[in-house]
NUSEMI-92253 format. One line per 10 residues: number of its first residue (from 1); their letters; for each residue x, y, z of N, C-alpha, C, O. Coordinates in steps of 0.1 Angstrom, whole numbers, plus 2048, in hexadecimal, padded with zeros to 3 digits. Example, Ala and Ser with C-alpha at 12.3 -4.5 7.8 and 13.67 -1.06 7.14 Angstrom:
1) as) 884,7C7,84E,87B,7D3,84E,884,7DF,84E,88E,7DF,855 ~ 880,7EA,847,889,7F5,847,881,800,84F,886,80B,850
END
This chain:
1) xxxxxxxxxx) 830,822,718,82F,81F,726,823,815,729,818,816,724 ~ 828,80E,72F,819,7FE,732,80F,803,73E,812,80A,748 ~ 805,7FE,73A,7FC,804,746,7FE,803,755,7F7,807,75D ~ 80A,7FC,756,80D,7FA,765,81B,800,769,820,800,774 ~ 81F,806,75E,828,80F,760,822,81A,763,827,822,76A ~ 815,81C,75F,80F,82F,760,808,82A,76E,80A,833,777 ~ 801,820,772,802,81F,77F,80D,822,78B,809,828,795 ~ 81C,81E,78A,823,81E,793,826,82B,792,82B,830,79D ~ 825,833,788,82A,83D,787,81E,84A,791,822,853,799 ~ 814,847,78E,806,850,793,80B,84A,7A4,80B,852,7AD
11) xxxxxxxxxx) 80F,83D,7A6,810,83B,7B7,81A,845,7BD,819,84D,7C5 ~ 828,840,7B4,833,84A,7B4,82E,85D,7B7,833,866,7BE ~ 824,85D,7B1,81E,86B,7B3,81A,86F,7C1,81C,878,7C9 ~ 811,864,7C1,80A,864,7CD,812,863,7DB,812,86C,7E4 ~ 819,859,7DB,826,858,7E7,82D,869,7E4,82B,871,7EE ~ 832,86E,7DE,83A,87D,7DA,82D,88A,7E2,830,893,7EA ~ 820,884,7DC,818,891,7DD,817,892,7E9,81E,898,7F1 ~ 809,889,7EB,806,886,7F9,808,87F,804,7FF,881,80C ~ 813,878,807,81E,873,810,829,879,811,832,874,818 ~ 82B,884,80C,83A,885,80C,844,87B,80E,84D,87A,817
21) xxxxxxxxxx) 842,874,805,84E,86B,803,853,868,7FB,84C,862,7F3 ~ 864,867,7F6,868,863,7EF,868,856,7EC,86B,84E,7F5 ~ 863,851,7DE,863,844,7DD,86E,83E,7D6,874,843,7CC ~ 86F,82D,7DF,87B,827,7D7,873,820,7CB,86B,816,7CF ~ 874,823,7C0,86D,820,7B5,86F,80E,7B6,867,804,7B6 ~ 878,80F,7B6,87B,7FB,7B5,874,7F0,7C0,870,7E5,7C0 ~ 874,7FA,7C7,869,7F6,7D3,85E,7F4,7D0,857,7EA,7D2 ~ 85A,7FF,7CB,849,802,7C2,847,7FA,7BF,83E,7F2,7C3 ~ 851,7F9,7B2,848,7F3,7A8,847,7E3,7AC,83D,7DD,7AB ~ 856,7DD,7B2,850,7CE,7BB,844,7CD,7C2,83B,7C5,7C2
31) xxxxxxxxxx) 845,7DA,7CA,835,7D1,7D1,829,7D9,7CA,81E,7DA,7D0 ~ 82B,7DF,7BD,81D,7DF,7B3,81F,7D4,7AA,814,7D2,7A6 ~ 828,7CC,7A5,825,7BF,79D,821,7B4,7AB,81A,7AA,7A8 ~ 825,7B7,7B9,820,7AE,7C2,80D,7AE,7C6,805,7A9,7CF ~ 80D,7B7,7BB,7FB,7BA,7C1,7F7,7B3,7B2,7EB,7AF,7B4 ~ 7FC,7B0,7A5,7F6,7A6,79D,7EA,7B1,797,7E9,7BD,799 ~ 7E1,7A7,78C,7D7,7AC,787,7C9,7B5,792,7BE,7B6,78E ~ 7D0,7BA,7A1,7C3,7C0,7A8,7C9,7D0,7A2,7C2,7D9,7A5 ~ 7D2,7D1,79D,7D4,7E3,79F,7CF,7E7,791,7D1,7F2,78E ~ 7C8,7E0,788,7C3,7E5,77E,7B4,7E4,77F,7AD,7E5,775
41) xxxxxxxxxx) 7AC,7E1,78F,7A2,7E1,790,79F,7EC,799,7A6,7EC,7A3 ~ 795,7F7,796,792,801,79A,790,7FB,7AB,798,800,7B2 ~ 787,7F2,7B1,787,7F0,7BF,791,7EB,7C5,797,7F1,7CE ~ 795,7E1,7C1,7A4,7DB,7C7,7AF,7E5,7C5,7B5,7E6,7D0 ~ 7B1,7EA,7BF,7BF,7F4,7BD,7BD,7FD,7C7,7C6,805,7C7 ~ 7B3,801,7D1,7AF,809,7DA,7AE,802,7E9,7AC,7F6,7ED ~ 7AF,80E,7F1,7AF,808,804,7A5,810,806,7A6,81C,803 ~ 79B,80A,80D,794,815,812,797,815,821,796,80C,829 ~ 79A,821,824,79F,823,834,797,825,83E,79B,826,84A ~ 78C,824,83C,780,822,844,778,818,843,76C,818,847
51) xxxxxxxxxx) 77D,80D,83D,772,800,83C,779,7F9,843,785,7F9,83F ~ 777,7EE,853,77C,7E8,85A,780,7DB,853,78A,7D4,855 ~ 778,7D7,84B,77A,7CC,846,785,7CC,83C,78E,7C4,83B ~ 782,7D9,831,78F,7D7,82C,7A1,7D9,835,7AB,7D2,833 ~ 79E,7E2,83B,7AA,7E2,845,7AF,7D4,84E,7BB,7D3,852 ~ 7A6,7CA,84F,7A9,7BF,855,7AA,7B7,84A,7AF,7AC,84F ~ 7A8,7B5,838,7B3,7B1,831,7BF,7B3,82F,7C7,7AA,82E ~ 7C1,7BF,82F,7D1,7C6,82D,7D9,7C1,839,7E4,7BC,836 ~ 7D6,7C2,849,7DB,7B8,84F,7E1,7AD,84F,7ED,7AA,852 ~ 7D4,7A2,84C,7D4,798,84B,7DE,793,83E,7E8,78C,840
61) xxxxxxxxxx) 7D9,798,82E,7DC,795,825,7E9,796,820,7F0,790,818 ~ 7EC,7A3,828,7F9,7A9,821,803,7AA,830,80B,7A1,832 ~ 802,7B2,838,80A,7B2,847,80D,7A5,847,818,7A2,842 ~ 804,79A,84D,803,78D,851,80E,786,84A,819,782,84D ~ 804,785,83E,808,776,835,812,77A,82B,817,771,825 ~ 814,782,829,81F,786,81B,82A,78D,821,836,78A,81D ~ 829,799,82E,834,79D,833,837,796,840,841,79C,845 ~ 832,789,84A,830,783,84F,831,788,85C,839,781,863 ~ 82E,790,861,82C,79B,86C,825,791,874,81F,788,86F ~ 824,794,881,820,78D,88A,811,79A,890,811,7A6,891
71) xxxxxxxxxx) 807,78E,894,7FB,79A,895,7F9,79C,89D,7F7,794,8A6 ~ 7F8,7AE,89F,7F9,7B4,8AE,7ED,7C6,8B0,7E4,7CB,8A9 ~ 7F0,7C7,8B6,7ED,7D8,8B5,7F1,7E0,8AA,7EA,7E5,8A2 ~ 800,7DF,8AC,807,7E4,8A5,806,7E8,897,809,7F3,891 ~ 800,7D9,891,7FD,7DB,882,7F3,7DF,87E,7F0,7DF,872 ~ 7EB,7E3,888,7DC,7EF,885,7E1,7F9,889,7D8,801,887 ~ 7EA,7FE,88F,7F2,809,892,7FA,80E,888,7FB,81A,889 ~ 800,809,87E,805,80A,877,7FB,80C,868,7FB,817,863 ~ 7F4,802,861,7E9,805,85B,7E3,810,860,7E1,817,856 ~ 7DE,816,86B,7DA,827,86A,7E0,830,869,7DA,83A,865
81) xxxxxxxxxx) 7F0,82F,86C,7FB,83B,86A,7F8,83B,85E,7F7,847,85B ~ 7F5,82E,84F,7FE,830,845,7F1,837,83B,7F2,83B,82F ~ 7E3,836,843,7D9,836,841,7DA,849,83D,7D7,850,833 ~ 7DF,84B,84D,7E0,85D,852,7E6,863,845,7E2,86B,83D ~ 7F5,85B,847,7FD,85F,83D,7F7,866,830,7F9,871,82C ~ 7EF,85A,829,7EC,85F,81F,7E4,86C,81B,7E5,875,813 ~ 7D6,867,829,7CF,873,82C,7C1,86F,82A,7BB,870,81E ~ 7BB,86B,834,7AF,86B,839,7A4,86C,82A,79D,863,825 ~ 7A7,877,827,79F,880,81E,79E,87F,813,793,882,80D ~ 7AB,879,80E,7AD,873,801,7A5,868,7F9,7A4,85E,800
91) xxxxxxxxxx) 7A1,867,7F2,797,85D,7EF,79C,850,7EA,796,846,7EE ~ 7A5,850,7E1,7AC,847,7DA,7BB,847,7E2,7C5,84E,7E2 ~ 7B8,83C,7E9,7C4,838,7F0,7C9,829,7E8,7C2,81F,7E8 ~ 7D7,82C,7E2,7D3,821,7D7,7DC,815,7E3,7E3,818,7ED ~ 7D9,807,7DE,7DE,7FC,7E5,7F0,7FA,7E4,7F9,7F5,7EB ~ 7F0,800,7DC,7FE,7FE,7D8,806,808,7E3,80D,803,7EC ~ 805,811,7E2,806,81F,7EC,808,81C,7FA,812,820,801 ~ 7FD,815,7FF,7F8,810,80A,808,804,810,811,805,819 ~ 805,7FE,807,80B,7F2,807,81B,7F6,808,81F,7F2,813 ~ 822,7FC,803,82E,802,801,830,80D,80B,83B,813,80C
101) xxxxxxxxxx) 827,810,813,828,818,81E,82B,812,82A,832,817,833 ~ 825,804,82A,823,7FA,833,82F,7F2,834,833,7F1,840 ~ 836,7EB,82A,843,7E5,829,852,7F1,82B,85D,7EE,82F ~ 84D,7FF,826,85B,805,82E,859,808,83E,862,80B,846 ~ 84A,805,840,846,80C,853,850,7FF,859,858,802,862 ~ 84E,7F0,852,852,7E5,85A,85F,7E2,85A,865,7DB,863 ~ 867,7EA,84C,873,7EA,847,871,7D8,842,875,7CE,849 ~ 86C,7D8,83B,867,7CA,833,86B,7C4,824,866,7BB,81E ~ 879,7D0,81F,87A,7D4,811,87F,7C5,80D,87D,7C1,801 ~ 884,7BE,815,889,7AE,813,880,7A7,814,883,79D,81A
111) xx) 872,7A8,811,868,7A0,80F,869,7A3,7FC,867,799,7F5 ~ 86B,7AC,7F7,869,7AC,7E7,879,7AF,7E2,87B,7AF,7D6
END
């Protein structure tokens, strides 16, 4: 198994554990090869849900420009549901997770 297989797999966990959700694996793993060489970096592979600045990349970088959403309330509205979802508490909220939480909120699966 390749190390980005044991990644999608640990996300797959994470979506099952602490989201309750079933994940569409094919989905995953598109938008974990869509995150490139950041998910093998301990910072980048992570969101932190309390840093404003990183919350206004994930916006900007991913909402915006890659799922081409138009910028409103909404999508900081959405970014904190998927934030909740995970759970406040949690420490390692990985990007991938995040991200895949965010394209089924938009129903965005025809972006990957």
């Amino acid at each position: 198994m390749s190390k980005r297989d044991e990644l999608i797999a640990k996300y797959a966990a994470d979506l099952k554990d602490k989201c309750a959700m079933n994940p569409d694996m094919d989905l995953l793993t598109k938008v974990t090869v869509g995150l490139g060489p950041s998910i093998y970096n301990a910072d980048s592979s992570t969101v932190s849900g309390s840093d404003d600045k990183e919350l206004a990349t994930v916006k900007n970088n991913f909402l915006i420009k890659k799922l081409g959403l138009n910028d409103g309330a909404d999508l900081e509205s959405a970014i904190a549901s998927v934030i909740d979802t995970y759970g406040q508490s949690n420490r390692n909220k990985y990007r991938a997770v995040v991200y895949y939480m965010l394209v089924k909120h938009f129903s965005k699966e025809s972006v990957y």
